[in-house]
Backbone as JSON Lines, residues from 0, in Angstrom:
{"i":0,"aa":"X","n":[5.19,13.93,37.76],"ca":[4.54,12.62,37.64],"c":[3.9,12.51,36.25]}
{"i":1,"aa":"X","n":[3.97,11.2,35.53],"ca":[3.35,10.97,34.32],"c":[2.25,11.22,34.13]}
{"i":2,"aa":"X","n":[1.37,11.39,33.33],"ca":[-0.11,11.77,33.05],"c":[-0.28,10.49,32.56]}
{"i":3,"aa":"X","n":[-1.35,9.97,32.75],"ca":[-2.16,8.71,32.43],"c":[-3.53,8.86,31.66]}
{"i":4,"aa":"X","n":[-3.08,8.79,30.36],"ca":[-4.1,8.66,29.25],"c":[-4.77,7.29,28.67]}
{"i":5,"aa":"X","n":[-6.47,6.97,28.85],"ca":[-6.64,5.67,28.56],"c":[-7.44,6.32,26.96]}
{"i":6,"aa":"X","n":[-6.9,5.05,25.94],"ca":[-7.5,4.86,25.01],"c":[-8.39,4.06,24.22]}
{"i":7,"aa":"X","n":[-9.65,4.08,23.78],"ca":[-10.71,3.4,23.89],"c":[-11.28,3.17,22.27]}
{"i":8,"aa":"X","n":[-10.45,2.78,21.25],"ca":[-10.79,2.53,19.87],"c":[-11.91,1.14,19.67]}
{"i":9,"aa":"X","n":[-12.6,1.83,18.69],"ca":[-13.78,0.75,18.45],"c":[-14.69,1.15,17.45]}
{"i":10,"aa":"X","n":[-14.85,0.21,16.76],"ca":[-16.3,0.44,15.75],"c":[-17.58,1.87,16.85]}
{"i":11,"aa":"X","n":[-18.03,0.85,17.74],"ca":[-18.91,1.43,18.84],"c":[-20.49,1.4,17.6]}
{"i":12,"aa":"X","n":[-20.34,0.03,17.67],"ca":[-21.95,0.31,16.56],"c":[-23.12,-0.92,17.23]}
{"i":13,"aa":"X","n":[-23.52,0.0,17.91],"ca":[-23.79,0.98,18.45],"c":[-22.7,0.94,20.02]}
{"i":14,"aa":"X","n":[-22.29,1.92,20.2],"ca":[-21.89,1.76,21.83],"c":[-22.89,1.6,22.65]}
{"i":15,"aa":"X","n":[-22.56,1.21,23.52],"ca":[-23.55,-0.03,25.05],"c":[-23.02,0.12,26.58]}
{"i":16,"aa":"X","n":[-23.41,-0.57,27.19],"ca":[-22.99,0.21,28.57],"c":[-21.84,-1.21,28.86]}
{"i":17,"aa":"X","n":[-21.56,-1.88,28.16],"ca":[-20.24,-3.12,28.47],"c":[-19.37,-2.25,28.15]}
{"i":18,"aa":"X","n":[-19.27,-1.3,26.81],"ca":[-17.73,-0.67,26.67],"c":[-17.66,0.47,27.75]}
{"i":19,"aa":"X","n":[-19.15,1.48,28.31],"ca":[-18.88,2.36,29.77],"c":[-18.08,1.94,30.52]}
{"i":20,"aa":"X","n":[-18.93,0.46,31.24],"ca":[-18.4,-0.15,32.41],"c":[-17.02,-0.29,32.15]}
{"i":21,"aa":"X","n":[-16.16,-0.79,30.93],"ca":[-14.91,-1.06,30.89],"c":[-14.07,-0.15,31.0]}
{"i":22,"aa":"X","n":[-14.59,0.87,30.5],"ca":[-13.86,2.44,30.54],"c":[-13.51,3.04,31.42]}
{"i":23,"aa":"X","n":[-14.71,2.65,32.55],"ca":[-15.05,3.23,33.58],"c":[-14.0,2.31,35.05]}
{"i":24,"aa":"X","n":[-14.24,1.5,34.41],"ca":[-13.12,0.1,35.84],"c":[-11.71,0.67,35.38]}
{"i":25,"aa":"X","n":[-11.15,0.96,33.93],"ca":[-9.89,1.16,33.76],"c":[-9.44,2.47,34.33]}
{"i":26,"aa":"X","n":[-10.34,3.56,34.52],"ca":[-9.99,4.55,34.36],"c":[-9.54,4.71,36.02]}
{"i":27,"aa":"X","n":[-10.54,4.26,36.62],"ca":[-10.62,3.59,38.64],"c":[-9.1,2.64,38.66]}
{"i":28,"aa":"X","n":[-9.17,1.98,38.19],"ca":[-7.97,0.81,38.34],"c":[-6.45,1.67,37.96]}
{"i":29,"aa":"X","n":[-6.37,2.29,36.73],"ca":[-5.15,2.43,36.13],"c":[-4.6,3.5,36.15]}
{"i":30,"aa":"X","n":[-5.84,4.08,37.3],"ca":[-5.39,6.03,37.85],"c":[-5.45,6.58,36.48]}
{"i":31,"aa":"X","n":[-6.6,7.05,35.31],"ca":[-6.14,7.27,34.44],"c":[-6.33,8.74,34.69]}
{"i":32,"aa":"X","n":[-6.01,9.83,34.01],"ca":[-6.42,11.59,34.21],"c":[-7.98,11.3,33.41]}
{"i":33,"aa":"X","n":[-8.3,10.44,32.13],"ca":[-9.43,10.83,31.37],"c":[-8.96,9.42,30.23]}
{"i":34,"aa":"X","n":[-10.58,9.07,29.72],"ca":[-10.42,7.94,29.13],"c":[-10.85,8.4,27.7]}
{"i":35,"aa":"X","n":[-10.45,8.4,26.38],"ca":[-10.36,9.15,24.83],"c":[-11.0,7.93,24.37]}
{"i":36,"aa":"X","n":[-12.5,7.65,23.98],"ca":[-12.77,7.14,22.87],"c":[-12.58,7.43,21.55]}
{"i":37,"aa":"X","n":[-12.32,6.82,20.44],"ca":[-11.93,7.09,19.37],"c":[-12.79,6.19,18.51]}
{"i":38,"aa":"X","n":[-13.87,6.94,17.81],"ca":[-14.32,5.49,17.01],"c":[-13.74,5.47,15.64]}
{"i":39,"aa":"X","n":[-13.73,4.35,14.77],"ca":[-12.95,4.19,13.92],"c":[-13.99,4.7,12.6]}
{"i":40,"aa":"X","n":[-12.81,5.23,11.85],"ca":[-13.19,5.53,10.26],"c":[-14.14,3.99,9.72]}
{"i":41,"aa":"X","n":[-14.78,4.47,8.49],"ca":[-15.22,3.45,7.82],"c":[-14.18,2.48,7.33]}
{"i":42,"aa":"X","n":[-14.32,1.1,7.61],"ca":[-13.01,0.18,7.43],"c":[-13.41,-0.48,5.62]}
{"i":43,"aa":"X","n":[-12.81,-0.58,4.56],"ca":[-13.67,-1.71,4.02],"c":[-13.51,-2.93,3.98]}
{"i":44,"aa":"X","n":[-12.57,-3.71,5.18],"ca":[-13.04,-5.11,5.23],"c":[-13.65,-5.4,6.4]}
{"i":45,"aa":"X","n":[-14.47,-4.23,7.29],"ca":[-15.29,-4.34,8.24],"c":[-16.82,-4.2,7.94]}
{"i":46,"aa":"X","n":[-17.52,-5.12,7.58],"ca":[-19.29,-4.45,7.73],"c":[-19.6,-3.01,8.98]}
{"i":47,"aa":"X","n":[-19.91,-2.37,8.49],"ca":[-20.6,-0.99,9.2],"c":[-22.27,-1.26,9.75]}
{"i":48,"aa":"X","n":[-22.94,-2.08,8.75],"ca":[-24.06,-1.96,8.56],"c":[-24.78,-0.59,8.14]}
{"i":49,"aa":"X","n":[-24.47,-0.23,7.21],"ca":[-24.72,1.11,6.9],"c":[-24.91,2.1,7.77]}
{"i":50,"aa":"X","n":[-23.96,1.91,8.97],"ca":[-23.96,3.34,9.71],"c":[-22.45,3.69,9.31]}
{"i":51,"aa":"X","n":[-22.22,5.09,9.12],"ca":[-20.87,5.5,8.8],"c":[-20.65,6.26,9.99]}
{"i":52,"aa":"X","n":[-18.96,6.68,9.84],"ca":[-18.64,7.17,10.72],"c":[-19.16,8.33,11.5]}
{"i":53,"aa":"X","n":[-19.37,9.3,10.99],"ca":[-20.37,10.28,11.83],"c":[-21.23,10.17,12.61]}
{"i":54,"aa":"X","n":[-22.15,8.76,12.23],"ca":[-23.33,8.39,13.0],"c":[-22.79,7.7,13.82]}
{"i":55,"aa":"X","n":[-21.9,7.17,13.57],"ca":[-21.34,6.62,15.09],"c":[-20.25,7.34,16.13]}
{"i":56,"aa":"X","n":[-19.92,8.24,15.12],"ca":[-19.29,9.44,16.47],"c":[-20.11,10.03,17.24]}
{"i":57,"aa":"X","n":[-21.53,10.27,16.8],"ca":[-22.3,10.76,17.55],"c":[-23.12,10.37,18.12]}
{"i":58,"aa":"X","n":[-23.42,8.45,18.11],"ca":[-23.33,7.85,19.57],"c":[-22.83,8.02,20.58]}
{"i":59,"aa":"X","n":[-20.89,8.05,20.12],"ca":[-20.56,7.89,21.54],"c":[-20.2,9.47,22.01]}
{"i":60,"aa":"X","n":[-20.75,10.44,21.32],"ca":[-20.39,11.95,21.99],"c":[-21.88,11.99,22.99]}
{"i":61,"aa":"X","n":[-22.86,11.16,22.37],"ca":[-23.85,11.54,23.36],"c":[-24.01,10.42,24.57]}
{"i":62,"aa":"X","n":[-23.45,9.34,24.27],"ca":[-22.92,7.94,25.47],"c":[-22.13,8.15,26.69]}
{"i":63,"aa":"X","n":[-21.21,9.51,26.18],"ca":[-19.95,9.89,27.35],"c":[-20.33,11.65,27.55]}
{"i":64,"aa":"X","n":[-21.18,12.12,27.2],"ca":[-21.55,13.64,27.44],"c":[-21.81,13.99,29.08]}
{"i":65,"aa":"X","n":[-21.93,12.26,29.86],"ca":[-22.07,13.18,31.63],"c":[-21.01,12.62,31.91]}
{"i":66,"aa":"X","n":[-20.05,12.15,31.79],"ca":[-18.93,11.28,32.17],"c":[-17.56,12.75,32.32]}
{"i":67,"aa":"X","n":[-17.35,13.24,33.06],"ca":[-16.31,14.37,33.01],"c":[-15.07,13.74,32.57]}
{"i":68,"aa":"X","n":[-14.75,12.4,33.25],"ca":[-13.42,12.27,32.76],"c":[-13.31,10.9,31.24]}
{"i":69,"aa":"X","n":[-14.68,11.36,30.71],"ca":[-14.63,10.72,29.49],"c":[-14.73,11.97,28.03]}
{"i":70,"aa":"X","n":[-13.95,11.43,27.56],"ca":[-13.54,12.26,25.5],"c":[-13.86,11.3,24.46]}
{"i":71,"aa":"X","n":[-14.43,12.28,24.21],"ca":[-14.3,11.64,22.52],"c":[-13.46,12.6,21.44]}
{"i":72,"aa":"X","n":[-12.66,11.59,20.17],"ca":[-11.58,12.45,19.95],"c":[-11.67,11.71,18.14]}
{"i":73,"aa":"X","n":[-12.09,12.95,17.27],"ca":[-12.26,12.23,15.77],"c":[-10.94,12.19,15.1]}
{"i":74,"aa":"X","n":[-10.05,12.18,15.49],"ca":[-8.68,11.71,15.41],"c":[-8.78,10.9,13.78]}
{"i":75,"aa":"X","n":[-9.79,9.46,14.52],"ca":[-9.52,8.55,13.19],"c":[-10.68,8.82,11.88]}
{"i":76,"aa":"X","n":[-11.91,9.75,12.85],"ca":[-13.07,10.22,12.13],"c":[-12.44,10.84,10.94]}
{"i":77,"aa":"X","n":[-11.42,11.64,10.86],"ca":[-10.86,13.02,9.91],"c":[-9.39,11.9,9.33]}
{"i":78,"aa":"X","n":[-9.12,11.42,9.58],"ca":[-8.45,10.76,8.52],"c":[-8.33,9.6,7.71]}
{"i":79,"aa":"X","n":[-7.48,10.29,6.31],"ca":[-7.91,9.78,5.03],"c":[-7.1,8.39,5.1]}
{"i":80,"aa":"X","n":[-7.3,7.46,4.26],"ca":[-6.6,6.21,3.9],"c":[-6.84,5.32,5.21]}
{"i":81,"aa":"X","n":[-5.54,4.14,4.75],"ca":[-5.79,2.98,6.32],"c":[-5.38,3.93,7.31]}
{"i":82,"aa":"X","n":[-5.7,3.13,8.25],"ca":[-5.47,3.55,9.69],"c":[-5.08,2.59,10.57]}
{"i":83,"aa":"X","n":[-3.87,2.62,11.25],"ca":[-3.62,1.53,12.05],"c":[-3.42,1.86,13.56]}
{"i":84,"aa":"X","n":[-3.31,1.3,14.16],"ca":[-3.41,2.08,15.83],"c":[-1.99,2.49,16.24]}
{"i":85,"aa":"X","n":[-0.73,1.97,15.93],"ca":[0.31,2.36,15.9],"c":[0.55,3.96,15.44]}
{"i":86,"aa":"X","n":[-0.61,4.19,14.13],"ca":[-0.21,5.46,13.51],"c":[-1.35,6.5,14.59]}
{"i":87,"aa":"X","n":[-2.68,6.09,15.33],"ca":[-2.94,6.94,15.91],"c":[-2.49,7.19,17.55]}
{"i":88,"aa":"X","n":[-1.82,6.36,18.29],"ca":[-1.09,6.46,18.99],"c":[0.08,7.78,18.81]}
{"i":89,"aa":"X","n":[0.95,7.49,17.69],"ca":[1.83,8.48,17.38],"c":[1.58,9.78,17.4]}
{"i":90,"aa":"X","n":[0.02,9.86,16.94],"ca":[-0.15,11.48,16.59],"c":[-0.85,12.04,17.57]}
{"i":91,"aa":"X","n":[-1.63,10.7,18.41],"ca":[-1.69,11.67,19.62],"c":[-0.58,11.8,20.68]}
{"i":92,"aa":"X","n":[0.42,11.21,21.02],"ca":[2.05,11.55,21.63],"c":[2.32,12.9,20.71]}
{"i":93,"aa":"X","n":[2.23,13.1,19.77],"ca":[2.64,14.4,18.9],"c":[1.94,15.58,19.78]}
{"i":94,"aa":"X","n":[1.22,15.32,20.06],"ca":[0.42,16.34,20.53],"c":[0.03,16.94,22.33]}
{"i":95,"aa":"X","n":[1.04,15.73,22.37],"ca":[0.95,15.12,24.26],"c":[2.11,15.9,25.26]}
{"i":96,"aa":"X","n":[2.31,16.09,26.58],"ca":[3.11,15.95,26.77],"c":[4.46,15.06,27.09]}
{"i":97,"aa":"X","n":[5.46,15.02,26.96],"ca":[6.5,14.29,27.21],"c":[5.95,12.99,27.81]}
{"i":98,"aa":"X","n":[5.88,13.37,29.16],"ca":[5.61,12.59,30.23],"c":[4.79,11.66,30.23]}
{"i":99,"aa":"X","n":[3.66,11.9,29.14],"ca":[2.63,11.52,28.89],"c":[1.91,10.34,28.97]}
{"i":100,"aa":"X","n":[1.91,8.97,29.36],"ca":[1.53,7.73,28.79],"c":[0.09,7.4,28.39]}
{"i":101,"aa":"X","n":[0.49,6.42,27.22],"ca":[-1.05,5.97,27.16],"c":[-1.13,4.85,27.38]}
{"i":102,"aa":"X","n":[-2.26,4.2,27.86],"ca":[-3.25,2.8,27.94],"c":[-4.0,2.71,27.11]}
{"i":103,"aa":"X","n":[-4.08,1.88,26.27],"ca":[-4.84,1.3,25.01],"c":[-5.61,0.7,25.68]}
{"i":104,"aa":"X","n":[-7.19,0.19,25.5],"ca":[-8.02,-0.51,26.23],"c":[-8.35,-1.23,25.24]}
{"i":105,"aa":"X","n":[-8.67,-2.78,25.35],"ca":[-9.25,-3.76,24.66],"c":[-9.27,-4.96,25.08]}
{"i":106,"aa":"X","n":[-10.31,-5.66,24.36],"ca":[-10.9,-7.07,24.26],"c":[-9.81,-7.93,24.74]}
{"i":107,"aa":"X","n":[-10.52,-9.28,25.2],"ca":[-9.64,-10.32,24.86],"c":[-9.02,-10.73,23.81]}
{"i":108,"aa":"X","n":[-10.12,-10.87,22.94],"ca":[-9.78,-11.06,21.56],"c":[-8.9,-10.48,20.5]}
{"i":109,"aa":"X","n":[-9.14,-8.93,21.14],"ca":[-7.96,-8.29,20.22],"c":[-6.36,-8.32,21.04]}
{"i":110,"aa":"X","n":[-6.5,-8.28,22.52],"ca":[-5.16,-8.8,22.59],"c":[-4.63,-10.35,22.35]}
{"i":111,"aa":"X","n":[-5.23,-10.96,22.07],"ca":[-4.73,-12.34,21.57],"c":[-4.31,-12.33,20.46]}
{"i":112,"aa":"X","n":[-5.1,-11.78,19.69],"ca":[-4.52,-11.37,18.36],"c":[-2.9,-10.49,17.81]}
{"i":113,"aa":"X","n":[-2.72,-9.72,18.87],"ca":[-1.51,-8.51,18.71],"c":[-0.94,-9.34,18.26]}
{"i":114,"aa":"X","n":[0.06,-10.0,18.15],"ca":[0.77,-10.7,17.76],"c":[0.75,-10.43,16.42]}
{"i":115,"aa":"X","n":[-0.81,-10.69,15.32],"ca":[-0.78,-10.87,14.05],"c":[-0.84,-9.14,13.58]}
{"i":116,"aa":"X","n":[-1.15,-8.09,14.82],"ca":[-1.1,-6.53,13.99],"c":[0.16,-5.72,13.42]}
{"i":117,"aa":"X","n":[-0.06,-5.42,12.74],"ca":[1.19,-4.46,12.21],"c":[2.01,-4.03,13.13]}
{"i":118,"aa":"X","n":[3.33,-3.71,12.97],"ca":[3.97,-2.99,13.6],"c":[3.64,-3.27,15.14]}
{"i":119,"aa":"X","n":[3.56,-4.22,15.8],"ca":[3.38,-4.62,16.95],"c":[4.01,-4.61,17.76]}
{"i":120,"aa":"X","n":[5.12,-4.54,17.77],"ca":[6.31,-4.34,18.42],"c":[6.56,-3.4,19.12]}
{"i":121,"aa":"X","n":[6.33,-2.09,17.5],"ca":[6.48,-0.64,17.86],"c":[5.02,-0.1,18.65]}
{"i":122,"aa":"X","n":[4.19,-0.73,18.4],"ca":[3.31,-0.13,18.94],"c":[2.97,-0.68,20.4]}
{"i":123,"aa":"X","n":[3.34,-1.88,20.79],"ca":[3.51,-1.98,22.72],"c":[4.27,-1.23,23.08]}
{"i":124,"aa":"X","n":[5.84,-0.94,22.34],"ca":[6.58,-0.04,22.82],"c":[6.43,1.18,23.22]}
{"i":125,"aa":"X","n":[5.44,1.69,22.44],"ca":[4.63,3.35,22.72],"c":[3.7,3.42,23.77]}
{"i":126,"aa":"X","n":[3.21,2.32,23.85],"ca":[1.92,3.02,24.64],"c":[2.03,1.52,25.56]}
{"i":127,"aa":"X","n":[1.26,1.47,26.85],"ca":[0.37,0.08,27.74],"c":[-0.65,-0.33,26.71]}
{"i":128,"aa":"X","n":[-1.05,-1.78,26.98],"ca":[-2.46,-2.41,27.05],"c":[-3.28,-2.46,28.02]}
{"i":129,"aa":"X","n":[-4.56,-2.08,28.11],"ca":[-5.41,-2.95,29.36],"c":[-6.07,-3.99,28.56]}
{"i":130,"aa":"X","n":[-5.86,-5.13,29.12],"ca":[-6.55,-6.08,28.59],"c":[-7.92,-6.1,29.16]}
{"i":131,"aa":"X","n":[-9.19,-6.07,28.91],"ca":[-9.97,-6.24,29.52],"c":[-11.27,-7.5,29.67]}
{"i":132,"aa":"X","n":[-10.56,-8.23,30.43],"ca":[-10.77,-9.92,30.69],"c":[-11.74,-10.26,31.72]}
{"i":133,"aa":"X","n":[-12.23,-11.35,31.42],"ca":[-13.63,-11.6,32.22],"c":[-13.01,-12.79,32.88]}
{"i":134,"aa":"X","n":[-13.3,-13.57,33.96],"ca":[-12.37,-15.19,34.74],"c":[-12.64,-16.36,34.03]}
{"i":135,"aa":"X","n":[-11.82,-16.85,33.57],"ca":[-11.84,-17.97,32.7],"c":[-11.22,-17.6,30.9]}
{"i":136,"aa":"X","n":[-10.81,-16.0,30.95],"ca":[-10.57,-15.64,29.63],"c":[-9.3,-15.15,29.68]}
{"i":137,"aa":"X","n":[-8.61,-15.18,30.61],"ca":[-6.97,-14.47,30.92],"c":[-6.35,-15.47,30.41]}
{"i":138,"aa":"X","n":[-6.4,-16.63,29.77],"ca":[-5.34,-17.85,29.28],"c":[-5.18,-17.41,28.03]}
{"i":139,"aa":"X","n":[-6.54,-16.99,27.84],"ca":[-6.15,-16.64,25.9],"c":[-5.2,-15.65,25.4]}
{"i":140,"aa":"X","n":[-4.94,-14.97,26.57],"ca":[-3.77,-13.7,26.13],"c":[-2.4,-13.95,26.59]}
{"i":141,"aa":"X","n":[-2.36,-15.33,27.11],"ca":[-1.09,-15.63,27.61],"c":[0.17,-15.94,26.87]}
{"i":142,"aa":"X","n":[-0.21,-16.26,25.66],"ca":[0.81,-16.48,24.68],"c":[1.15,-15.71,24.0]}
{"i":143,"aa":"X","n":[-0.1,-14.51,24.12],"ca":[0.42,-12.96,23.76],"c":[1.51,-12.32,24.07]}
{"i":144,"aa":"X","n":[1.45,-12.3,25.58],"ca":[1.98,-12.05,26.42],"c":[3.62,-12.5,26.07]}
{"i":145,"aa":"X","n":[3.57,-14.17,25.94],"ca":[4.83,-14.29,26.16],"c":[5.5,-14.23,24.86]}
{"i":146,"aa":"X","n":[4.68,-14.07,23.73],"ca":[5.04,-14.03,22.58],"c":[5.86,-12.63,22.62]}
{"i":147,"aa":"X","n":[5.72,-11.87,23.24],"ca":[6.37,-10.41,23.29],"c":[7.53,-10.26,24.18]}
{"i":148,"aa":"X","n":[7.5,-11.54,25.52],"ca":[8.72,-11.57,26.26],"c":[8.82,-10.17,27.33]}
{"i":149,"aa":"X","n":[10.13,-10.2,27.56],"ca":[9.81,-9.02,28.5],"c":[8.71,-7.82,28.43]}
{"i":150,"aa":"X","n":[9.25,-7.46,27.23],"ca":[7.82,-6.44,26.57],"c":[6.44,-6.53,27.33]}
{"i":151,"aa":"X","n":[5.81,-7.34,26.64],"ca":[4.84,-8.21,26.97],"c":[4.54,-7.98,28.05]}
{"i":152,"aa":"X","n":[5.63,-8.78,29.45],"ca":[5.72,-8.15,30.72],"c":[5.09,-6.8,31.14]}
{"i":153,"aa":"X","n":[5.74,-6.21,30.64],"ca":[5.84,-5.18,31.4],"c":[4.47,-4.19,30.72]}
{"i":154,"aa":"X","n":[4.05,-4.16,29.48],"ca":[3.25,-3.79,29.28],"c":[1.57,-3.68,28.97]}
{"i":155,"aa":"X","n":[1.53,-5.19,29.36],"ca":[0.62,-5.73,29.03],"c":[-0.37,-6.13,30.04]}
{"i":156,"aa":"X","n":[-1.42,-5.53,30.62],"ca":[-2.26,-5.12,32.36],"c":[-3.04,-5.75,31.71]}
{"i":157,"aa":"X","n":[-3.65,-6.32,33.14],"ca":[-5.29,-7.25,32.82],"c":[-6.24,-6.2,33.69]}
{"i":158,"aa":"X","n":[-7.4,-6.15,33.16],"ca":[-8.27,-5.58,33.95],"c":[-9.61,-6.74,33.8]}
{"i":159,"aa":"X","n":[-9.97,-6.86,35.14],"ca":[-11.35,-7.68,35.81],"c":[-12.32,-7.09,35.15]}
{"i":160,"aa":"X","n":[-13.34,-7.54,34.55],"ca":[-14.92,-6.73,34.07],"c":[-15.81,-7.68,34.53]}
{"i":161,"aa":"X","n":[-17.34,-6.94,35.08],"ca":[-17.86,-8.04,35.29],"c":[-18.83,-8.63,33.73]}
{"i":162,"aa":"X","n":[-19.1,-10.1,33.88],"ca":[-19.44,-10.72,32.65],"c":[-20.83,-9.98,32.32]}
{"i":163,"aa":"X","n":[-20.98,-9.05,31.37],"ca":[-22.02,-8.71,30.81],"c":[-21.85,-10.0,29.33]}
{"i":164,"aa":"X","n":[-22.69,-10.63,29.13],"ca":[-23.05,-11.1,27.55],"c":[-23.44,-10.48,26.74]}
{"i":165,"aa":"X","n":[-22.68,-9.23,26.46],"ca":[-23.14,-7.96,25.6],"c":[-22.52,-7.77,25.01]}
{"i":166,"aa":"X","n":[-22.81,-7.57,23.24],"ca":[-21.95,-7.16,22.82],"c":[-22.92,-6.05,21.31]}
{"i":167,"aa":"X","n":[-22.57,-5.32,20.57],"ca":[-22.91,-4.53,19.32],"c":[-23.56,-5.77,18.27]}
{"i":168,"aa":"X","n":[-23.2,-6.69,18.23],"ca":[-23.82,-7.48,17.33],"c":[-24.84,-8.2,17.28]}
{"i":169,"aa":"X","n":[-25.29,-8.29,19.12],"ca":[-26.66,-8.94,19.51],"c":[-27.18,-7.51,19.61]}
{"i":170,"aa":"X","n":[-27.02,-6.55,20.09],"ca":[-28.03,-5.26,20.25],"c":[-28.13,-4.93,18.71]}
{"i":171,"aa":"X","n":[-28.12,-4.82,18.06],"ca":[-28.22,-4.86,16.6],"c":[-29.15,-5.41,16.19]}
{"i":172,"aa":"X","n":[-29.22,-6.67,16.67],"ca":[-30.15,-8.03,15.9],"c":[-31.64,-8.14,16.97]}
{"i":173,"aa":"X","n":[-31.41,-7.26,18.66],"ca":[-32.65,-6.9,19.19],"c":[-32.91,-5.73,18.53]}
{"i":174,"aa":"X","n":[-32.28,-4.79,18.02],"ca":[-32.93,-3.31,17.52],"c":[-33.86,-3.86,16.33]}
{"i":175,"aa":"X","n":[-33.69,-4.87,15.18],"ca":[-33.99,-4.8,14.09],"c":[-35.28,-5.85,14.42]}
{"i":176,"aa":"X","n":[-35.07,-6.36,15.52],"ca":[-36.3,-7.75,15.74],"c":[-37.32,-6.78,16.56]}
{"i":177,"aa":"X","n":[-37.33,-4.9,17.07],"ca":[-38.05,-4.28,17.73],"c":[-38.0,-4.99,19.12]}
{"i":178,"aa":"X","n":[-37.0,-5.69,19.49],"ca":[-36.9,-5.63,21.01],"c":[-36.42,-4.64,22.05]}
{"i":179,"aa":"X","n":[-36.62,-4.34,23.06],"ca":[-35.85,-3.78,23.86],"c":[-34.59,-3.71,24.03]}
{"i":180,"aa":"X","n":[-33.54,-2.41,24.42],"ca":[-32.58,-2.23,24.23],"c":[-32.08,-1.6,25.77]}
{"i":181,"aa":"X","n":[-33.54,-1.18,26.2],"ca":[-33.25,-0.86,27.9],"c":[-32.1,-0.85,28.67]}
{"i":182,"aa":"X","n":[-31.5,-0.48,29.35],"ca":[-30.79,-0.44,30.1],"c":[-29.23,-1.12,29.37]}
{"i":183,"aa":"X","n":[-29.13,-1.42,28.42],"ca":[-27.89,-1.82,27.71],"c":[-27.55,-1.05,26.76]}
{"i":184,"aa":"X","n":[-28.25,0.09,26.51],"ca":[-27.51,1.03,25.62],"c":[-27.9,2.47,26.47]}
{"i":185,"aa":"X","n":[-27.28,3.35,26.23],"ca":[-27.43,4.41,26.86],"c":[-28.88,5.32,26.54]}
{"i":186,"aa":"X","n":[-29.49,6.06,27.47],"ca":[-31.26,6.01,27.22],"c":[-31.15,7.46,25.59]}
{"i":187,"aa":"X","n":[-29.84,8.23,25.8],"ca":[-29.78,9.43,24.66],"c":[-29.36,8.19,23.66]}
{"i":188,"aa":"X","n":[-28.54,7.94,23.18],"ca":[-28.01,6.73,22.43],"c":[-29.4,6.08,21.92]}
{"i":189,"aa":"X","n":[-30.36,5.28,22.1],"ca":[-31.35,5.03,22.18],"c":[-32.48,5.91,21.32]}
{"i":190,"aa":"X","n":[-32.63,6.92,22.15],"ca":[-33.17,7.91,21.29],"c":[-32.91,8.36,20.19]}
{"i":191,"aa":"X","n":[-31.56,8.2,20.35],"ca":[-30.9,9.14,18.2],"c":[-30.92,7.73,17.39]}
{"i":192,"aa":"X","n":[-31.22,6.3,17.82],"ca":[-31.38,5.53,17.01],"c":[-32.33,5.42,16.87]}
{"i":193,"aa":"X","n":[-33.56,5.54,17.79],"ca":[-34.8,5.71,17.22],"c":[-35.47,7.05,16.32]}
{"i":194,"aa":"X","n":[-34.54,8.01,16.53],"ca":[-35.02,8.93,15.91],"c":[-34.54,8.78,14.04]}
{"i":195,"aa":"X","n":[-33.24,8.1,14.41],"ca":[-32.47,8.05,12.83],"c":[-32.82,6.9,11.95]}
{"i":196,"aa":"X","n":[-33.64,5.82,12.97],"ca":[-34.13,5.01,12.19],"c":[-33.11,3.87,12.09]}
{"i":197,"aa":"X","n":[-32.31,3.91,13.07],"ca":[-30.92,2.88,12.5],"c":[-30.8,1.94,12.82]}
{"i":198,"aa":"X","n":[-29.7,0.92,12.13],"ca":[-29.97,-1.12,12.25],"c":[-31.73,-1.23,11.73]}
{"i":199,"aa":"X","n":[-32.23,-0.72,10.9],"ca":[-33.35,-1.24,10.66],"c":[-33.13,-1.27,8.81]}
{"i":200,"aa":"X","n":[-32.72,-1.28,8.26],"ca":[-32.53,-1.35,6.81],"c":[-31.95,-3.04,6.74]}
{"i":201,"aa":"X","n":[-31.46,-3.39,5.2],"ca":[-31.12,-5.02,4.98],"c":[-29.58,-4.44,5.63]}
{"i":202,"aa":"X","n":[-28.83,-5.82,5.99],"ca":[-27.4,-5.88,6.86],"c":[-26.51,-6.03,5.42]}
């Protein structure tokens, strides 16, 4: 029987308990063996807010540290130049067995988008999507969907989340205004940003 690998790429600045919960429904839903966060290298047409990659790998090593069937994997941490998800897909199959499959996990937004990513083609072909959609947001990926045609079909899973209004860019803008972060970011997570002082410098 295939092994079921979910994959979980993201800034994660800061990771929050909306990307857990999602991790956590896919992994229940899509029978996965273990769900691989991967946070991404420093991008430069992405703002970081002056956290670099390290500091945010070591959010989410301490976000998923009680989670048994959660990894974190510096895959994209340790390598040099662009990075596209097609190319880290590949190298973890390099390293996989045969049988192996993966589930890519993401946004609405970024599956609506596939269409415009590189090598898109090749890269549904390698691996599943979970789309992970809230009710009233499954239309936006529909042209994704059919934009890919059978493909599309067959590879392209919706997963239910419930609507948290959470996202890294409002917890950011409560960290720096000294609001509470309670219960929406993880309580260790929390602590290494208060200890490191971080989202509190100019954006």
């Amino acid at each position: 029987m295939a092994r079921r690998i979910g994959v979980f790429g993201g800034s994660f600045n800061p990771i929050h308990i909306g990307h857990l919960v999602i991790a956590e429904a896919a992994w229940q839903e899509f029978a996965l063996e273990k769900v691989l966060f991967i946070p991404t290298a420093d991008t430069p047409n992405k703002a970081m807010h002056h956290i670099d990659k390290y500091t945010r790998y070591r959010m989410v090593e301490l976000a998923v540290a009680d989670n048994p069937h959660f990894e974190v994997s510096p895959i994209e941490r340790e390598r040099e130049g662009p990075s596209y998800t097609v190319d880290t897909i590949r190298l973890l199959q390099e390293t996989a067995a045969p049988t192996t499959e993966f589930y890519f996990i993401a946004g609405t937004d970024a599956v609506a988008d596939l269409p415009t990513w590189k090598y898109n083609r090749e890269l549904l072909a390698s691996c599943h999507f979970i789309c992970a959609s809230r009710p009233g947001d499954v239309e936006k990926v529909r042209d994704s969907v059919r934009y890919f045609g059978a493909l599309g079909r067959q590879k392209i899973h919706f997963l239910r989340t419930p609507e948290l209004e959470i996202s890294s860019t409002i917890l950011r803008g409560l960290i720096r205004a000294d609001r509470s972060v309670r219960y929406l970011i993880p309580d260790a997570v929390i602590s290494f940003i208060q200890e490191k002082q971080l989202y509190k410098g100019a954006w």
